[in-house]
C-alpha positions as CSV (number, residue, x, y, z in Angstrom):
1,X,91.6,103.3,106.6
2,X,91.9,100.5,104.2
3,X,89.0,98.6,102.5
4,X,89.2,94.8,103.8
5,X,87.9,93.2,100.3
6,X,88.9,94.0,96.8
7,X,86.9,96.1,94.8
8,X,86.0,93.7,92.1
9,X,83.6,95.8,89.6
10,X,86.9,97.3,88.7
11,X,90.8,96.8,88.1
12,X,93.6,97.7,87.3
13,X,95.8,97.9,84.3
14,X,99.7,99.2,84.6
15,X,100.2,102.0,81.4
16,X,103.8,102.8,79.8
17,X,104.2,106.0,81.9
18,X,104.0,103.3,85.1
19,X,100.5,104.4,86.4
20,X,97.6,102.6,86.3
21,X,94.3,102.5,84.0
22,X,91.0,101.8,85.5
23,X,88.9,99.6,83.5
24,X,85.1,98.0,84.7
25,X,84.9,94.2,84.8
26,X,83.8,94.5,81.2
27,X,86.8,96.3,80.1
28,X,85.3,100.0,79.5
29,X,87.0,102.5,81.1
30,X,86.0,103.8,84.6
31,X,84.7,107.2,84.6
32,X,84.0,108.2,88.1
33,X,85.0,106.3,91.5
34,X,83.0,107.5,94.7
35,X,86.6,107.5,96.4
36,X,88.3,111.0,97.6
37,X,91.8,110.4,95.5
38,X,92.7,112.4,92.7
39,X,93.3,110.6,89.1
40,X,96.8,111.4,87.6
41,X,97.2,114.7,86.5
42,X,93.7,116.4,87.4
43,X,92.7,119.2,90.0
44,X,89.3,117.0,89.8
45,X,88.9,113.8,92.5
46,X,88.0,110.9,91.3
47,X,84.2,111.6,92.4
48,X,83.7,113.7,89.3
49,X,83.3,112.5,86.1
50,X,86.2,111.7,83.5
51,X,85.6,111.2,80.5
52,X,88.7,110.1,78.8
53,X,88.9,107.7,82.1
54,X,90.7,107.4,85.0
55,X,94.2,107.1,85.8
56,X,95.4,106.5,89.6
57,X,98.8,106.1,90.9
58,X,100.6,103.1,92.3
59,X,99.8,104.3,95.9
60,X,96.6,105.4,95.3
61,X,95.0,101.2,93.4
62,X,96.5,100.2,96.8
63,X,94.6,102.4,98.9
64,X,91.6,101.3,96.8
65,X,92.3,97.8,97.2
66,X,92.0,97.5,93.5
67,X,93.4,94.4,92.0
68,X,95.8,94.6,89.3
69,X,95.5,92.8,86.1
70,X,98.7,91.7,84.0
């Protein structure tokens, strides 16, 4: 099921390896998303808490809804 409106506490910033950063509106990282997808290259989901900050794939800020940011 897709979300109808875009997340907009958060977006999205495409990295060098082609996947995509999650910052807050203010720029800081995001850390935890309440969202059952797993961030790039962790056996943790997104609900648990990242320090370093999330990563998501292509397919997976689309399933979010989360806008992208040039």
């Amino acid at each position: 099921m897709r979300l109808k409106q875009k997340r907009n506490k958060m977006f999205a910033r495409k990295n060098d390896d082609g996947n995509y950063d999650i910052f807050e509106i203010d720029g800081s990282a995001v850390t935890k998303i309440n969202a059952n997808v797993y961030p790039v290259g962790s056996n943790f989901s997104a609900r648990y808490e990242h320090a370093d900050g999330i990563v998501l794939t292509a397919d997976d800020v689309d399933k979010l809804n989360i806008q992208i940011s040039l």
